[in-house]
C-alpha positions in Angstrom: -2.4 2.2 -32.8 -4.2 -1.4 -32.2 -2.4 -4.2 -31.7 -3.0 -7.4 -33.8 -3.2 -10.2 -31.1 -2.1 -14.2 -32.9 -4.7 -16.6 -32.0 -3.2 -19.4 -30.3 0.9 -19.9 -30.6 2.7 -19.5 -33.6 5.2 -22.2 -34.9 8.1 -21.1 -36.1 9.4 -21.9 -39.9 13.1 -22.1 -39.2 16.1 -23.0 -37.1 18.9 -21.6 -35.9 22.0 -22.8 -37.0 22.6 -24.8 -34.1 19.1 -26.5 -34.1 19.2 -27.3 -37.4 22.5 -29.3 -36.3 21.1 -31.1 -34.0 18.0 -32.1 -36.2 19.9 -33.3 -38.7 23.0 -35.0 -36.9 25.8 -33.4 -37.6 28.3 -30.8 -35.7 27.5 -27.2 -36.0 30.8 -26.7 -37.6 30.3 -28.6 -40.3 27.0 -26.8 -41.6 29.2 -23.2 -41.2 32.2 -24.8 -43.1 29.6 -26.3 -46.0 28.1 -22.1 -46.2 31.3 -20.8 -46.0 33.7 -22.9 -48.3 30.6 -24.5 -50.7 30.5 -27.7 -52.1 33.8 -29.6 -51.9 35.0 -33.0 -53.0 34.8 -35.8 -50.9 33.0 -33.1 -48.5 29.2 -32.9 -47.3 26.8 -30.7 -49.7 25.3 -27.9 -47.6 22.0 -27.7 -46.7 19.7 -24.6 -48.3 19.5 -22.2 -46.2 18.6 -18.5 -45.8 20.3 -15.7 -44.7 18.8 -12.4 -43.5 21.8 -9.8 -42.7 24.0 -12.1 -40.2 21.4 -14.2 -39.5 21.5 -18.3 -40.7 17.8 -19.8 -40.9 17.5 -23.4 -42.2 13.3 -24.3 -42.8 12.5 -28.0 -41.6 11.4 -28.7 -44.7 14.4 -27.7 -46.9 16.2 -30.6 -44.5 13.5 -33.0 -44.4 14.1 -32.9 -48.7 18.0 -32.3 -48.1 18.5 -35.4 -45.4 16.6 -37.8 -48.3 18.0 -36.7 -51.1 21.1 -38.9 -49.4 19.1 -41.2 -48.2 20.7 -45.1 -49.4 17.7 -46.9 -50.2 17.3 -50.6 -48.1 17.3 -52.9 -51.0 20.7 -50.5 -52.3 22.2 -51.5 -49.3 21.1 -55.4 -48.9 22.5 -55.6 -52.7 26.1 -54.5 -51.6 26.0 -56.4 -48.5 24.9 -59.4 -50.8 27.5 -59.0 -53.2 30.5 -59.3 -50.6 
């Protein structure tokens, strides 16, 4: 049987739960409590993310979209501060 050998290294797609965590900012528990309980009021939406058996992968790119969908424009922010 040959081998296939990758040219140069290969980047990984995904994180683990804990890196994915840390990329984003928040505690590890609160990505496990957003898979496990769902969306909640008054409660974080959770991230996509895929799951292969017991394994938890979260792509870069699914947060990347995920951390601006809540991202508070400036001039939203400049508005309320204005307004005070």
């Amino acid at each position: 049987m040959e081998k296939i050998q990758a040219e140069g290294p290969i980047t990984p797609r995904g994180m683990s739960e804990e890196d994915a965590a840390r990329y984003i900012g928040v505690a590890r528990i609160s990505l496990r409590q957003g898979r496990c309980e769902g969306r909640r009021e008054n409660r974080m939406p959770p991230p996509p993310y895929i799951k292969l058996g017991r394994k938890v992968i979260y792509l870069k790119d699914d947060l990347d979209r995920w951390l601006e969908m809540y991202r508070v424009a400036l001039a939203v922010v400049l508005i309320i501060l204005t307004s005070q």
